[in-house]
C-alpha positions in Angstrom: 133.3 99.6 99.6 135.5 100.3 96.1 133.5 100.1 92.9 135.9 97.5 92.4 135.0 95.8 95.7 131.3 95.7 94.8 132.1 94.3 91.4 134.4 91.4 92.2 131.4 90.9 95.2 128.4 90.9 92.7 130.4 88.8 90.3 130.7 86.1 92.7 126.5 86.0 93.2 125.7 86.5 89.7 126.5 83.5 87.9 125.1 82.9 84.6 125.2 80.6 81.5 124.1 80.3 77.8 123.1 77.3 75.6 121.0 76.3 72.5 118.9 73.5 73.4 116.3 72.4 70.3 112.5 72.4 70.9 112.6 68.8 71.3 114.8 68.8 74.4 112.8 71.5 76.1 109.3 69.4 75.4 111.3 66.2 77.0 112.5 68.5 79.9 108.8 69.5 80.6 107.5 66.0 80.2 109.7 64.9 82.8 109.1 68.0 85.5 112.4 69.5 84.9 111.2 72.5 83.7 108.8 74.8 85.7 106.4 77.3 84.5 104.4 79.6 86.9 101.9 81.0 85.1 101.8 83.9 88.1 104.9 84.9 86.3 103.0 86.5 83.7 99.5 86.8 82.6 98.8 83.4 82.1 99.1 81.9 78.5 97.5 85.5 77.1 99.2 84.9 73.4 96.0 85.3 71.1 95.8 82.5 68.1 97.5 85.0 65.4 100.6 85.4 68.1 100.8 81.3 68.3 100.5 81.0 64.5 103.3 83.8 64.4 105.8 81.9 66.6 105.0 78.9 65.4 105.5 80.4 61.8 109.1 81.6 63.1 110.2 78.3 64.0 109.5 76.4 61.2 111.2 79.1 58.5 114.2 79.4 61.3 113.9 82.7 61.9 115.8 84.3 65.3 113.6 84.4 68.0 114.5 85.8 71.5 116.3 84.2 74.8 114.3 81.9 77.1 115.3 82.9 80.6 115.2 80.3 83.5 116.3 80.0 86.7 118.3 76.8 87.8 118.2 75.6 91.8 120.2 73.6 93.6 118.5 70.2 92.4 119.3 71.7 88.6 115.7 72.3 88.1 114.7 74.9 85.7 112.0 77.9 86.6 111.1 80.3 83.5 112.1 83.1 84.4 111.1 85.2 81.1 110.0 83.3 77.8 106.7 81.9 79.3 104.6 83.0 76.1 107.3 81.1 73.8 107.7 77.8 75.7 103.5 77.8 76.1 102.8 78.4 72.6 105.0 75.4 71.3 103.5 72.9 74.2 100.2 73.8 74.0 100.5 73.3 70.4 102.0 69.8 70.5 99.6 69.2 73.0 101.9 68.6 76.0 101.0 72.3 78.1 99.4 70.8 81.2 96.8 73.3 83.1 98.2 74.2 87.1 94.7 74.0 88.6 93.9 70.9 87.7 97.1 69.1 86.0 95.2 68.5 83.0 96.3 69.0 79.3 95.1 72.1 77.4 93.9 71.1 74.1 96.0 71.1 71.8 96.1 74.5 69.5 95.0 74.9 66.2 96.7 77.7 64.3 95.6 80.4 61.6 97.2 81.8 58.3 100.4 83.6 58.9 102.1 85.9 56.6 104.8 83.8 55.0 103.3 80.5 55.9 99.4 81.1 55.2 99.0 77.8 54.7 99.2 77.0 58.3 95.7 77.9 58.8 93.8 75.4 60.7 96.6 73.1 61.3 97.5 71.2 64.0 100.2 69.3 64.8 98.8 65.4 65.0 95.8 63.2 65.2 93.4 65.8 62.9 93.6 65.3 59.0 95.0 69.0 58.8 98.4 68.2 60.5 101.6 69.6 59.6 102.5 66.1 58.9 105.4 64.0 60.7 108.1 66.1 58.2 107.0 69.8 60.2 106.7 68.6 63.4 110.4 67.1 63.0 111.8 70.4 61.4 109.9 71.7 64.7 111.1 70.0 67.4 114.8 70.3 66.3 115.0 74.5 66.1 117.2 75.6 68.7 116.2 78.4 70.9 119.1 79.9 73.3 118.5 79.2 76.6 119.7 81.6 79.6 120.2 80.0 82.9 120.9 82.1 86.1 122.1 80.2 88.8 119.6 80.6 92.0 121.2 78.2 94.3 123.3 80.5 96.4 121.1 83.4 96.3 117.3 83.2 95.6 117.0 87.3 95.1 119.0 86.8 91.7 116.1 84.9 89.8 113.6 88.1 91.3 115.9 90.6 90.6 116.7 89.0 86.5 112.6 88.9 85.8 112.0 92.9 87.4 114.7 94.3 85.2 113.6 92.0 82.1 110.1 93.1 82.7 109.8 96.6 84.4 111.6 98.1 81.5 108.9 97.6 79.4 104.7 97.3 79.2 104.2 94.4 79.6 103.6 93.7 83.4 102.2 95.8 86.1 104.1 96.5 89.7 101.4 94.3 91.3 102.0 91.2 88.5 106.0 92.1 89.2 105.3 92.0 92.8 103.2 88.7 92.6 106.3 87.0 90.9 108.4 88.5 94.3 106.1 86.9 96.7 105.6 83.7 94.6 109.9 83.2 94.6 110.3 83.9 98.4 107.1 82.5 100.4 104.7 80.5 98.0 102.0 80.4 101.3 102.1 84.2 100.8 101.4 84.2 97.6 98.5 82.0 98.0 97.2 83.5 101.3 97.1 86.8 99.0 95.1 85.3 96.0 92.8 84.1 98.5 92.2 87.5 100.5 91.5 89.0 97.3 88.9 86.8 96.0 87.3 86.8 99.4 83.7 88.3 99.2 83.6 90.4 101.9 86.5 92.0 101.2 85.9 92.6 97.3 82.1 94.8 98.0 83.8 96.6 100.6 86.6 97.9 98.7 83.7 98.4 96.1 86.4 99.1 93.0 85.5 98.8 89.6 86.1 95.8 87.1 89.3 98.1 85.7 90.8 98.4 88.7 90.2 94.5 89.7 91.8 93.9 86.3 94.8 95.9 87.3 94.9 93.8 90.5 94.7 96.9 92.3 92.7 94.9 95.1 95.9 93.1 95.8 98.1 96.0 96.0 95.9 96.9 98.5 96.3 93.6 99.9 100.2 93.8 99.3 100.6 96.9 101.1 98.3 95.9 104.3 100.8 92.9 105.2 103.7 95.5 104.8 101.9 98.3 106.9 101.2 95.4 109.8 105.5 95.0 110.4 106.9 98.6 108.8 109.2 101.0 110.8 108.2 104.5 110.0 111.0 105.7 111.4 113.6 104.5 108.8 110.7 104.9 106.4 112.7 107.2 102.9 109.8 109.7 102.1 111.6 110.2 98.5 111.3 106.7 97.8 109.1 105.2 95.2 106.0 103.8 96.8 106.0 100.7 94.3 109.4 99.6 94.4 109.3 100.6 98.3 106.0 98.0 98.9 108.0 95.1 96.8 110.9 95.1 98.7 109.4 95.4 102.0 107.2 92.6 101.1 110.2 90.5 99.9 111.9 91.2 103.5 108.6 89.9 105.3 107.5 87.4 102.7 111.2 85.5 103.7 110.5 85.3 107.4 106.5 84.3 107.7 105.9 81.5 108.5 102.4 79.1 107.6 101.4 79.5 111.1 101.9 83.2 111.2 99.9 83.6 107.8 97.1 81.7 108.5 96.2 84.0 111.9 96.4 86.8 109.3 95.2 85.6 107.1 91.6 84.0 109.4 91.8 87.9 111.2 91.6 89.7 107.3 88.7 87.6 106.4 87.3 88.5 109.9 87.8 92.2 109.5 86.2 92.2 106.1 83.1 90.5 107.1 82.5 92.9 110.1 83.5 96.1 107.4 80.8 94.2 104.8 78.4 94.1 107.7 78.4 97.4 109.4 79.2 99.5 106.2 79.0 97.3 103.0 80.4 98.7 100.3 80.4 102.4 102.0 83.2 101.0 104.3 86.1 103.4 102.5 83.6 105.9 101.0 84.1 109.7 102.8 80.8 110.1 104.9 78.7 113.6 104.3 77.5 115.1 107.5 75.3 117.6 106.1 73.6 115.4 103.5 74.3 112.3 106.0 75.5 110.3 102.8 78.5 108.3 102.3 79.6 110.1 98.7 82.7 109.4 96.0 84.4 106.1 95.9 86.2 103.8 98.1 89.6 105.9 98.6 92.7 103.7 99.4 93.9 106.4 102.6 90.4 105.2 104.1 91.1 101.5 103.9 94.8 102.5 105.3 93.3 103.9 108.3 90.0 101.7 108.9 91.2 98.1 107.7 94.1 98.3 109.7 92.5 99.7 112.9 89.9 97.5 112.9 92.3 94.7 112.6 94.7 95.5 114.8 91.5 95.6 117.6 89.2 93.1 115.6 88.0 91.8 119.6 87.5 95.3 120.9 85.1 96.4 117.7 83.5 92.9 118.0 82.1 93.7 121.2 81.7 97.8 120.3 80.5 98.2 116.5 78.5 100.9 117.4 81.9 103.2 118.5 83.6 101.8 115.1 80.7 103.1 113.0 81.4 106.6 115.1 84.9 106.4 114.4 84.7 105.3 110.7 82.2 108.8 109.8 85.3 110.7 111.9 88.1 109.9 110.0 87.5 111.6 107.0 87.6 114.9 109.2 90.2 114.2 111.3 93.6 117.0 111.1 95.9 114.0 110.7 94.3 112.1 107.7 93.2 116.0 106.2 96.8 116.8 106.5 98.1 113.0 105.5 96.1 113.5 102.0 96.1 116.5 101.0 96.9 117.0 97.8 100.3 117.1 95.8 101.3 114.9 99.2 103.4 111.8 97.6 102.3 108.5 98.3 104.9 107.4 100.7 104.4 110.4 103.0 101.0 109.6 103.3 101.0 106.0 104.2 103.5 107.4 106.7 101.4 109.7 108.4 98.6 107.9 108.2 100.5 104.9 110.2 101.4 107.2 112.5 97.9 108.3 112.7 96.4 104.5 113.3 98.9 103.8 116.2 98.0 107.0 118.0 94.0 105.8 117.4 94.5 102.4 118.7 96.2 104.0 122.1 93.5 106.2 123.0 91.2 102.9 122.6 93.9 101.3 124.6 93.6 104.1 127.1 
């Protein structure tokens, strides 16, 4: 295919528009459940009270402030895309921003001195005796902010692939709070089955990782990587890929064809396998055992949980009945020539999970045997 070819193709599936629409139209538009805002997009709402002020500050005095991105469906209903902090700051502050757990409103904000405006400090917007006053919230509500829309209706990948390259060229998100965003578009059961897993307790003292890494979602990369493992073929597996970008997609491809069914018998076999884990080995489960001090040593290591989670899984009935041969074979594995050659070091990340597939399959054949 010409450059041109793939142009005039891309063209076609990339359809976008531009608009200003005034704060008061976008408040309306949320009121009414035309706009949607997943706060899985992005760190929920994590704007301190100086950042609010700032915006806030910003549209009062007129000054430019950046695109909202949103994603329209076939029913013409909006998704933010990119903008969430904007579009939360201004509803929580007139005291519309409604909380997903429970569908109940946030309180409204109160907001601190800014530079231009420090007279903004503790006022709200209405029903306190420090409100901006009817005047403000009218100057307020008719600021236009330009509004991006990226037509989703043909092609669902677009509104995934517009947030990763407004996000991943910056700091702002991690590949995991990316990735979330990629399951969240494509399979919302996913998504859900996943933020389940990881705050299952089993699972989280036998991965044993520390509050950083729990932060960093690492636990669900973990998690992420486990569903892709279960359904990847290592033969068209690219070693120079990049592991991240590798997962995501992967995840995408599978994300679109599980079904509720299918992810609840993963998801009821997971919990499963992390109990049994939690009760033979507790927190040990991915920790290198010591033969000569007979110690488990070090921390939980992610090529461990590659090998043991998914074996165990994969023969949850078998280990059931024979704990006694899993606790043999979880002391082994650190010692094995496949996983000493799978992680050695300066391996990439990729070849490893590679091997180390190849590895598992070959284990659960001789228990077959």
């Amino acid at each position: 295919m010409s450059l041109k070819d793939e142009y005039d193709k891309s063209v076609k599936e990339i359809k976008t528009d531009e608009y200003q629409m005034s704060i008061g139209e976008i408040a309306n538009m949320y009121k009414d459940g035309d706009i949607t805002i997943f706060p899985e997009y992005q760190r929920y709402f994590r704007w301190k009270k100086e950042q609010k002020s700032s915006f806030i500050e910003s549209l009062i005095l007129g000054m430019p402030t950046p695109s909202i991105f949103v994603s329209q469906d076939a029913n013409g209903q909006w998704d933010v895309i990119d903008g969430l902090q904007r579009i939360s700051t201004v509803l929580e502050f007139m005291g519309l921003l409604k909380n997903p757990i429970d569908n109940s409103t946030f309180p409204p904000s109160i907001l601190t001195k800014t530079k231009f405006l420090p007279s903004l400090d503790n006022k709200t917007w209405a029903n306190h005796r420090n409100t901006i006053g009817p005047n403000f919230r009218r100057l307020i509500k008719r600021r236009h902010i330009s509004i991006v829309i990226v037509d989703s209706s043909s092609n669902k990948d677009i509104k995934y692939e517009m947030f990763q390259r407004l996000n991943t060229n910056g700091v702002s998100l991690s590949i995991q709070e990316i990735r979330n965003v990629a399951i969240l578009m494509v399979n919302k059961d996913l998504f859900e089955t996943i933020t389940e897993l990881h705050n299952c307790n089993a699972f989280t003292n036998i991965i044993s990782m520390s509050t950083t890494k729990l932060n960093k979602q690492v636990d669900k990369g973990w998690i992420s990587e486990f569903f892709v493992t279960q359904s990847l073929n290592t033969s068209s597996l690219n070693t120079s890929e990049d592991i991240g970008n590798m997962i995501t997609e992967e995840l995408i491809n599978i994300a679109a064809s599980l079904t509720k069914e299918k992810i609840d018998i993963i998801k009821k076999n997971f919990i499963t396998t992390s109990k049994l884990l939690d009760k033979l080995f507790g927190n040990d489960a991915f920790k290198k055992y010591d033969k000569e001090s007979q110690k488990y040593k070090g921390q939980s290591l992610q090529s461990m949980f590659e090998v043991l989670f998914r074996l165990t899984f994969n023969k949850l009935k078998y280990f059931e009945k024979n704990p006694d041969h899993l606790k043999k074979i979880q002391k082994e594995i650190p010692n094995n020539p496949n996983f000493i050659e799978a992680t050695k070091k300066g391996t990439r990340s990729i070849t490893r999970i590679k091997k180390l597939i190849k590895m598992t399959d070959s284990m659960e054949l001789q228990l077959n045997g």
